[in-house]
C-alpha positions in Angstrom: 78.9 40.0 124.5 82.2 40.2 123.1 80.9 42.3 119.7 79.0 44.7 122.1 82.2 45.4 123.8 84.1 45.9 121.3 82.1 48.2 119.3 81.7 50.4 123.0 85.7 49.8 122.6 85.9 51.1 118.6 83.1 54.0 120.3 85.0 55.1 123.0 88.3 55.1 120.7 86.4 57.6 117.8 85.5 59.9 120.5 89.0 59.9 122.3 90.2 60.4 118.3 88.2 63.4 117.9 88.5 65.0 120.8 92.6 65.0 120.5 92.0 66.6 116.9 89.3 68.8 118.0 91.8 70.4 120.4 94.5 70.9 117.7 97.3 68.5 119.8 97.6 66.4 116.7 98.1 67.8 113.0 97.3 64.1 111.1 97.5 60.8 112.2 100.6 59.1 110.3 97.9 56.5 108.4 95.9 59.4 106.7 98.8 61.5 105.6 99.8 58.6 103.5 96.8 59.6 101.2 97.3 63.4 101.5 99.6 66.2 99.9 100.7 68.9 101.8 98.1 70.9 101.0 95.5 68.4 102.3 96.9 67.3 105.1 97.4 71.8 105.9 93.6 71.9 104.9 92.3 68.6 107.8 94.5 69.9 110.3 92.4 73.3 110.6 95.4 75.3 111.9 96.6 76.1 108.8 93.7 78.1 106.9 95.3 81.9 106.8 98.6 79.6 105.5 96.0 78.0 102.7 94.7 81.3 101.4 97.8 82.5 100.8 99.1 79.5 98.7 96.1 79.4 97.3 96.3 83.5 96.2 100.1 83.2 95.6 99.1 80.4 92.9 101.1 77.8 94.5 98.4 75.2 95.2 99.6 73.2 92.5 103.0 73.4 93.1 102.7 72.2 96.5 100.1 69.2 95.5 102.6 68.0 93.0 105.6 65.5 93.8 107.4 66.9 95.7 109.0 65.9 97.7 108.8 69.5 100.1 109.5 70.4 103.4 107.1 73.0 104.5 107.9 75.5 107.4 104.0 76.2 107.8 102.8 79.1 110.1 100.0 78.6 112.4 97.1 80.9 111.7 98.1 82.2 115.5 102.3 82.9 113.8 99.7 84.9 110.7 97.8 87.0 113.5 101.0 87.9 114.9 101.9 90.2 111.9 101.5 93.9 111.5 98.0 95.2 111.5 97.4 95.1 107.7 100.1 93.0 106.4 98.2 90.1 105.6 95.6 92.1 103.6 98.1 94.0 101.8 99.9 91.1 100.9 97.0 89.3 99.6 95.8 92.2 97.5 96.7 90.6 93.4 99.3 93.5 92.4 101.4 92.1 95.9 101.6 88.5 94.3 105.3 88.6 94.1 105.9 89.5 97.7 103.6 86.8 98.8 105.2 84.2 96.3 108.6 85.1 97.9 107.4 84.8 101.3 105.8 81.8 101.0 108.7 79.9 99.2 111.0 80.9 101.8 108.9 78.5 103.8 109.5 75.8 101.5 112.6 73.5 100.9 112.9 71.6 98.2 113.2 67.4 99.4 112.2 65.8 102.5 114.4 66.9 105.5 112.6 65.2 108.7 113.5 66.1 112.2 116.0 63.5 112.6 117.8 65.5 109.8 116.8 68.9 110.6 119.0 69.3 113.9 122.4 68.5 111.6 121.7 71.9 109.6 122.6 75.1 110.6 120.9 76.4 107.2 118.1 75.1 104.3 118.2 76.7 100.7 114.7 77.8 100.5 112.8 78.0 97.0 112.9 81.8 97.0 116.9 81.4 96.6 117.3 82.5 100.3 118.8 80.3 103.0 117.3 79.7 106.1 119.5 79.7 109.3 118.4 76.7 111.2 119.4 77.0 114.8 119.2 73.3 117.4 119.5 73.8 120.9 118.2 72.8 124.7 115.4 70.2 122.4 114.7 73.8 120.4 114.7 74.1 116.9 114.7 77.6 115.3 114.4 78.6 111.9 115.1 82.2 111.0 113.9 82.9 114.6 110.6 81.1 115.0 110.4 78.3 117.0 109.4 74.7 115.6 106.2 73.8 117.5 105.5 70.1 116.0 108.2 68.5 113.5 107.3 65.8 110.9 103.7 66.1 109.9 103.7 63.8 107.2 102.5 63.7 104.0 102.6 61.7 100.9 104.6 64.4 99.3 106.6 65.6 102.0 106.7 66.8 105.3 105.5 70.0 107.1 107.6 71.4 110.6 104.9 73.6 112.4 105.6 77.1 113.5 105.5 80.0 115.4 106.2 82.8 113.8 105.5 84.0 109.5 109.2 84.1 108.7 110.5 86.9 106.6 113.2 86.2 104.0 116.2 88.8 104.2 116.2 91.7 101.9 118.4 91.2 98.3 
């Protein structure tokens, strides 16, 4: 009796478990992002495909597989959509690969800076050389104007912030 219980138990728990991930509330659970880079843990969390592609035809795949550690300021494919009609596609087109390597490493700071850490900066030197003005306030955090919609996805090379909006670094 008690191993047919438990295994409705370990049943009902899978199916809870899914359903959460299925509806995109959580990114990873802590335990599998111990195994995963940032680009795995982008790739299982489904929101993150448009963000992906991009790495992926910016040629920074590698980069963001390797050591680390990163923190990643990752756009929904929702903060992609919100772009100008025909951004995207121009940026993804091969002879735009310096634009989209210099977008995309605004995004990314070089070492692990978790939430905790996060609110005690007002800015973040980016990889592009740029610095990101990081803005805490009212249980907000803002970075060069998009909002952080989930902090401290985990992953065995760093950490990703979720959010709102494709940030844009400033002009030279």
């Amino acid at each position: 009796m008690r191993s047919f219980l438990s295994s409705i138990l370990f049943s009902v728990l899978f199916m809870a478990v899914g359903m959460v991930l299925s509806a995109g509330q959580t990114y990873t659970s802590a335990d599998a992002a111990e195994d995963m880079d940032i680009i795995e843990t982008a790739t299982s969390a489904g929101s993150f495909n448009t963000l992906v592609a991009a790495v992926n035809a910016a040629g920074l795949t590698e980069t963001l597989k390797g050591e680390g550690p990163f923190t990643v300021f990752a756009p929904t494919d929702e903060a992609f959509a919100k772009l100008p009609a025909g951004t995207l596609e121009m940026l993804l087109k091969p002879e735009n690969k310096d634009k989209l390597v210099a977008i995309l490493s605004y995004h990314v700071v070089a070492g692990k800076v978790t939430s905790e850490e996060i609110v005690k900066l007002t800015s973040a030197d980016s990889l592009s050389g740029k610095k990101i003005v990081i803005k805490a306030s009212d249980g907000k955090v803002m970075v060069d104007g998009a909002t952080v919609i989930k902090a401290d996805v985990m992953a065995n090379n760093g950490v990703i912030h979720v959010i709102d909006t494709v940030m844009m670094p400033p002009a030279d």
